[in-house]
C-alpha positions as a Markdown table, in Angstrom:
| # | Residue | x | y | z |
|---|---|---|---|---|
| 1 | Unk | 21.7 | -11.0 | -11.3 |
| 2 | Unk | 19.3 | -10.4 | -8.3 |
| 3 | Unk | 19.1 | -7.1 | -6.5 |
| 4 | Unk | 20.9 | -6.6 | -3.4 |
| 5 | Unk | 19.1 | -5.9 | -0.8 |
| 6 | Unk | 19.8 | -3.9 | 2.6 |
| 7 | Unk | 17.8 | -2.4 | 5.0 |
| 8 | Unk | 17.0 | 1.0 | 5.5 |
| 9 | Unk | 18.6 | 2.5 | 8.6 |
| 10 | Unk | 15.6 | 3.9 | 10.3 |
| 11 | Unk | 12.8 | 1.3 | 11.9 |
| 12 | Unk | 9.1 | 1.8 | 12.7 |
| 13 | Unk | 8.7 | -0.2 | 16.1 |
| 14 | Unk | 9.4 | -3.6 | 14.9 |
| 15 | Unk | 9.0 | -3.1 | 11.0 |
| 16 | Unk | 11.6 | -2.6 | 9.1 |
| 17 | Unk | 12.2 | -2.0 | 5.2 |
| 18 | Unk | 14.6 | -3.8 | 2.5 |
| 19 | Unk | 15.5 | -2.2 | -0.7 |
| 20 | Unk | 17.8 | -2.2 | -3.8 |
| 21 | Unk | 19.1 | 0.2 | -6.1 |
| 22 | Unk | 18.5 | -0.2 | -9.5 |
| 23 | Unk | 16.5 | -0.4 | -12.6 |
| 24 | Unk | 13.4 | -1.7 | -12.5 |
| 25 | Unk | 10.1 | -1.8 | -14.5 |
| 26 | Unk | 6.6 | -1.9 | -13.0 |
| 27 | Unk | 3.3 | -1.9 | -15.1 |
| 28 | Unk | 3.2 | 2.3 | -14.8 |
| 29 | Unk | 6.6 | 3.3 | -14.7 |
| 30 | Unk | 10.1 | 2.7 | -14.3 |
| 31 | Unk | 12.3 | 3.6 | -10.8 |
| 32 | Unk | 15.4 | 3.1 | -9.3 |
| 33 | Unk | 14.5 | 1.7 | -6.2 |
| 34 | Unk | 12.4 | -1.8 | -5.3 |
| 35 | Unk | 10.8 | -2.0 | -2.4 |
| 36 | Unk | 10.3 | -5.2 | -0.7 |
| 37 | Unk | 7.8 | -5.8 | 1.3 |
| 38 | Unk | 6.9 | -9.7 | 0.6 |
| 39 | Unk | 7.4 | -10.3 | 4.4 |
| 40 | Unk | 4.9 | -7.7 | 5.8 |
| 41 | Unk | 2.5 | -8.8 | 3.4 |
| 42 | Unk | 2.9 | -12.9 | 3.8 |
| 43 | Unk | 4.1 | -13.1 | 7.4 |
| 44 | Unk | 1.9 | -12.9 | 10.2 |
| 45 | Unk | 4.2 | -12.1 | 12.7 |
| 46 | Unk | 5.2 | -9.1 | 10.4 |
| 47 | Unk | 1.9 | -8.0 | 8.8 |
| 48 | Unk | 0.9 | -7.5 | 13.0 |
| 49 | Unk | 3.9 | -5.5 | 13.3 |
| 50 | Unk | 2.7 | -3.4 | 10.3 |
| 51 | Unk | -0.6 | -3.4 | 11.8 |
| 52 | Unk | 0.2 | -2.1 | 15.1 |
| 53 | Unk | 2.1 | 0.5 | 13.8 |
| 54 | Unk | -0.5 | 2.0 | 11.5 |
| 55 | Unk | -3.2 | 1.9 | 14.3 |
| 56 | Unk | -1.1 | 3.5 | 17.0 |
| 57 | Unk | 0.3 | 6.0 | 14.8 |
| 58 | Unk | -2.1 | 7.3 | 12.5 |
| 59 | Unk | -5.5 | 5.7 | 12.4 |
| 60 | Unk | -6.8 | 5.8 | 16.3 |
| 61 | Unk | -9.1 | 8.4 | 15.2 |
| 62 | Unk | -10.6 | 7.5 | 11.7 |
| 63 | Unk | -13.8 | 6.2 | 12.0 |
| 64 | Unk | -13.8 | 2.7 | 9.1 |
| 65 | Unk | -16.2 | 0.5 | 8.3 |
| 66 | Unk | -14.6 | -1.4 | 5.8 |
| 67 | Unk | -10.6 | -2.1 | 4.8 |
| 68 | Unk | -9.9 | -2.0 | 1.4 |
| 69 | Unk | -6.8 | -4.4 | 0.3 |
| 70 | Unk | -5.0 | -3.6 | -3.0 |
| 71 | Unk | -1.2 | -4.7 | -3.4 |
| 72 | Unk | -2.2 | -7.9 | -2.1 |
| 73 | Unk | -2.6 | -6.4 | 1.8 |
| 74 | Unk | -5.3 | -8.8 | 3.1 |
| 75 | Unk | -2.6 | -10.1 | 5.8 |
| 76 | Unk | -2.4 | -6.8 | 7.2 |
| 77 | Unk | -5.9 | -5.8 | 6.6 |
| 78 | Unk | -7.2 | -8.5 | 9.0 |
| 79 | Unk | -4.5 | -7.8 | 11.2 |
| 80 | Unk | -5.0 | -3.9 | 11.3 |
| 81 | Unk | -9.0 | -4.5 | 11.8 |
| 82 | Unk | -8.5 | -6.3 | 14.8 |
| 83 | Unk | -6.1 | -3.6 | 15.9 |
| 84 | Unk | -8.7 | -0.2 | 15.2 |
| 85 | Unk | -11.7 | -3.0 | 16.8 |
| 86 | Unk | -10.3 | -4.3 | 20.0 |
| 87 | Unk | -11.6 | -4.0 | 23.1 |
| 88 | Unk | -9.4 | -1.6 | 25.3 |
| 89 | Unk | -7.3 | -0.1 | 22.3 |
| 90 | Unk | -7.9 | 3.9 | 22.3 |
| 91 | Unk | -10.1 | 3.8 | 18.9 |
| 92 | Unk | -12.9 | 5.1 | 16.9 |
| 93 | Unk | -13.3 | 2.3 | 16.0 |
| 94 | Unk | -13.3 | -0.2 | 19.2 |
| 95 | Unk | -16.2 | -2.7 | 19.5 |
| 96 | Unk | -17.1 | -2.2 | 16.1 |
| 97 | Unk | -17.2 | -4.6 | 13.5 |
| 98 | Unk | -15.8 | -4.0 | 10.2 |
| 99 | Unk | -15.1 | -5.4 | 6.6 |
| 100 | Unk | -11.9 | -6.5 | 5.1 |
| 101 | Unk | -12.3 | -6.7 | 1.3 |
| 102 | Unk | -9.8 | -8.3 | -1.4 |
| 103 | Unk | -9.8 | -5.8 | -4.3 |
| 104 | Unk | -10.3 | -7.3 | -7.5 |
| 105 | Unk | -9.0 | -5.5 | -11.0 |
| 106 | Unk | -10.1 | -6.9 | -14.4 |
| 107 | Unk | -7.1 | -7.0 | -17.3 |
| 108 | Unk | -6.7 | -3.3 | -17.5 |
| 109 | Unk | -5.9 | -2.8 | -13.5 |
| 110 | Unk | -9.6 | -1.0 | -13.1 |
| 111 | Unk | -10.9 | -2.4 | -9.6 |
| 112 | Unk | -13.9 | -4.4 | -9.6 |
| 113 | Unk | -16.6 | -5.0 | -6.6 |
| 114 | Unk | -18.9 | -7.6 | -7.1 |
| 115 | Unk | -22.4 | -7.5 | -6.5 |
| 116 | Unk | -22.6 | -9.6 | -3.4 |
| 117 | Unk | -19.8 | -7.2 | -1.8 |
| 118 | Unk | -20.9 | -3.6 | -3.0 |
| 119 | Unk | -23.3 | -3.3 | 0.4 |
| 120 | Unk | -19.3 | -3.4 | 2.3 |
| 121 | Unk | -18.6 | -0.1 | 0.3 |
| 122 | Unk | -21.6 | 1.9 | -0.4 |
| 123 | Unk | -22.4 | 4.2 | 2.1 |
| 124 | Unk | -19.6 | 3.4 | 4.3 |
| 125 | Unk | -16.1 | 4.6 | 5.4 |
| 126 | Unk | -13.5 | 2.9 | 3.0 |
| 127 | Unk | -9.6 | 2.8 | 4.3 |
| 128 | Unk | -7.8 | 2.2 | 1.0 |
| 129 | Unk | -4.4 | 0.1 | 2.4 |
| 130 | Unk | -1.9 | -0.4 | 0.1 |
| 131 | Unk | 2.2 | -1.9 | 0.5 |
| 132 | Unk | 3.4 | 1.1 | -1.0 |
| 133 | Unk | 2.9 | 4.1 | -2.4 |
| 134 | Unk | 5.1 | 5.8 | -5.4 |
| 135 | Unk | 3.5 | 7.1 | -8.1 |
| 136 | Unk | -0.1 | 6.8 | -6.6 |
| 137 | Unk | -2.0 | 4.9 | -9.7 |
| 138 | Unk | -2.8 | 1.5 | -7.5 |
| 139 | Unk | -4.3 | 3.9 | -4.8 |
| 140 | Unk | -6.4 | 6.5 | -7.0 |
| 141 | Unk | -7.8 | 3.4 | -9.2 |
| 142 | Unk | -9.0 | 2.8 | -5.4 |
| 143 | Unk | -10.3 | 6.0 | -5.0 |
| 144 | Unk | -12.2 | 5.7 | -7.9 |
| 145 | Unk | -13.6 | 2.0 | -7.1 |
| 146 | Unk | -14.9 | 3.7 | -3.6 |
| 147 | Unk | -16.6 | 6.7 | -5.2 |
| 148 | Unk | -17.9 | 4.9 | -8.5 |
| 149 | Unk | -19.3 | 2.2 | -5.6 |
| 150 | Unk | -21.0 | 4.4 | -3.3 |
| 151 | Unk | -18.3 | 4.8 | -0.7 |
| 152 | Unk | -16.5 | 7.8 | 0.9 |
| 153 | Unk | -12.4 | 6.9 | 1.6 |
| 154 | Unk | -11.8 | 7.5 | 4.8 |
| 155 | Unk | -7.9 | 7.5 | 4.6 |
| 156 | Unk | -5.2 | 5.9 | 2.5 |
| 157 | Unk | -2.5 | 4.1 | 4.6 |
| 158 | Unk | 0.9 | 2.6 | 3.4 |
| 159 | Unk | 3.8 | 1.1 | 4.4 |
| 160 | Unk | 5.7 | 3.2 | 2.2 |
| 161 | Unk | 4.6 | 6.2 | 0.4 |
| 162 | Unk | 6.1 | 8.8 | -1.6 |
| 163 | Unk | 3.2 | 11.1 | -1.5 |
| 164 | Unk | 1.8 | 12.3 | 1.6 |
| 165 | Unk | -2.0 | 13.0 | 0.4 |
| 166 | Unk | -3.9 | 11.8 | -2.4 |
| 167 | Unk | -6.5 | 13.6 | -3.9 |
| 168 | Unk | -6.8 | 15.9 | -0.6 |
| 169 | Unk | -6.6 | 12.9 | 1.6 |
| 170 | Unk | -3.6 | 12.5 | 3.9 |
| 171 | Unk | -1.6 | 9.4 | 3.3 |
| 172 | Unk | -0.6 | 7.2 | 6.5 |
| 173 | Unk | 2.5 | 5.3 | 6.0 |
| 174 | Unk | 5.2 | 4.1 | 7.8 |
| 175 | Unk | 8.2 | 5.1 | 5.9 |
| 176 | Unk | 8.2 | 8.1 | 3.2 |
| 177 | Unk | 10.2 | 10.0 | 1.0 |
| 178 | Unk | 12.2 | 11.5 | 3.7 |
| 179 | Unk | 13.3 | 7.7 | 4.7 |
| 180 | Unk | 14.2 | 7.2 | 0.7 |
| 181 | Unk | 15.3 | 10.9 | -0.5 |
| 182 | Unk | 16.8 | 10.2 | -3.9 |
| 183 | Unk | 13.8 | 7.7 | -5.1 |
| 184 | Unk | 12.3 | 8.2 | -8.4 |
| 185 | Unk | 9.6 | 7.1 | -10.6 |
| 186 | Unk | 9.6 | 8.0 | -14.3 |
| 187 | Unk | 7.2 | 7.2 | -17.4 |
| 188 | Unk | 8.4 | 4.8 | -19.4 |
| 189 | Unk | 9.3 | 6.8 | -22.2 |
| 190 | Unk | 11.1 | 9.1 | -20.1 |
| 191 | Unk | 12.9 | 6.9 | -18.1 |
| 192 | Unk | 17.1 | 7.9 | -18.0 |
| 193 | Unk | 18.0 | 4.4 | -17.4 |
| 194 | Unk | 16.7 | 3.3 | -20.6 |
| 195 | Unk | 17.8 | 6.3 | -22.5 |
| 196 | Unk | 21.3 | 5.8 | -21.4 |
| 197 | Unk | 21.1 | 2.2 | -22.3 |
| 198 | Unk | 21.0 | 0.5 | -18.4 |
| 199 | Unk | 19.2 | -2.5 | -18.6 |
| 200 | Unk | 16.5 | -3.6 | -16.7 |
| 201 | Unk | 17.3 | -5.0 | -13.3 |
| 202 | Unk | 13.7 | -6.9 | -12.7 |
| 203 | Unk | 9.9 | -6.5 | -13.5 |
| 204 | Unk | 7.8 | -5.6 | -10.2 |
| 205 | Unk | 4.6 | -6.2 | -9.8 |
| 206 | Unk | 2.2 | -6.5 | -6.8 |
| 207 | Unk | 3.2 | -10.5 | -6.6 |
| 208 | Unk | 7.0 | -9.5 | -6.3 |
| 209 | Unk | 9.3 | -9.5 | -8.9 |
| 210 | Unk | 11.3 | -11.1 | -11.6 |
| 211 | Unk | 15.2 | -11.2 | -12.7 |
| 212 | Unk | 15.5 | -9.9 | -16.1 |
């Protein structure tokens, strides 16, 4: 049966955010709550709105050289670069020029750079952008890829989140837990759904998901 949607009562400007209860399964955990953001991230109309957003609210004053897209957040990446870099917008950033990089991860999820790309990390100021944030493994395998290449991260910035820093760095996102109260992520093997026999409603993944 497919989830049923609805939208979350609260908007951000002109973003909003679908969800449905239930039980679902993504490659770290189990939760009871999927979050889909397929427009923001394949719409362009959207993925500005997104854009917008995240530069007026929370990243005027981070200095970036380079936008790094996990989740499949290019759309937005190229969207929120030419927000931080445009002439008149109140920015660090403005006049600058700056990177927008694909993340690549090989079959166990660690992110890859390759060699003709590393000089768009090392040395410079990474913002790690990701379509949300719950348990935080997609954004620290980031973290990671930044540091192992040279980098610093200068921020992390979501749609949604859950967390509100990672590894000491504040988290920018649109929506949060307080938007969402009763979300929750659980290991696999300690997941309540599965121990009470619930079956699984879908498999998520960064691509969207599938009907069980």
């Amino acid at each position: 049966m497919e989830p049923i949607f609805f939208q979350l009562p609260v908007c951000v400007g002109d973003v909003t955010l679908r969800v449905a209860r239930g039980h679902f399964a993504t490659r770290h955990s189990h939760i009871n709550y999927l979050i889909d953001v397929t427009a923001q991230k394949a719409s362009l109309r959207e993925a500005e709105a997104v854009a917008a957003q995240l530069a007026e609210r929370h990243l005027s004053n981070s200095l970036v050289d380079t936008i790094l897209c996990l989740d499949g957040t290019r759309v937005i990446g190229t969207c929120l670069a030419r927000q931080l870099t445009q002439s008149g917008y109140r920015s660090m950033n403005e006049g600058r020029d700056m990177y927008v990089l694909r993340a690549e991860a090989d079959g166990e999820g660690k992110i890859l750079i390759r060699d003709n790309a590393r000089h768009m990390i090392r040395g410079k100021n990474v913002l790690l952008l990701v379509a949300s944030l719950t348990t935080g493994t997609t954004a620290r395998r980031g973290m990671e890829c930044v540091a192992y290449y040279g980098g610093h991260v200068a921020g992390v910035a979501a749609i949604y989140s859950h967390k509100t820093v990672m590894e000491d760095v504040p988290v920018a996102s649109l929506f949060d837990y307080t938007d969402l109260p009763d979300y929750a992520s659980y290991p696999p093997d300690q997941c309540p759904f599965c121990r009470r026999g619930v079956p699984l409603d879908a498999v998520v993944n960064s691509f969207g998901y599938s009907v069980i």
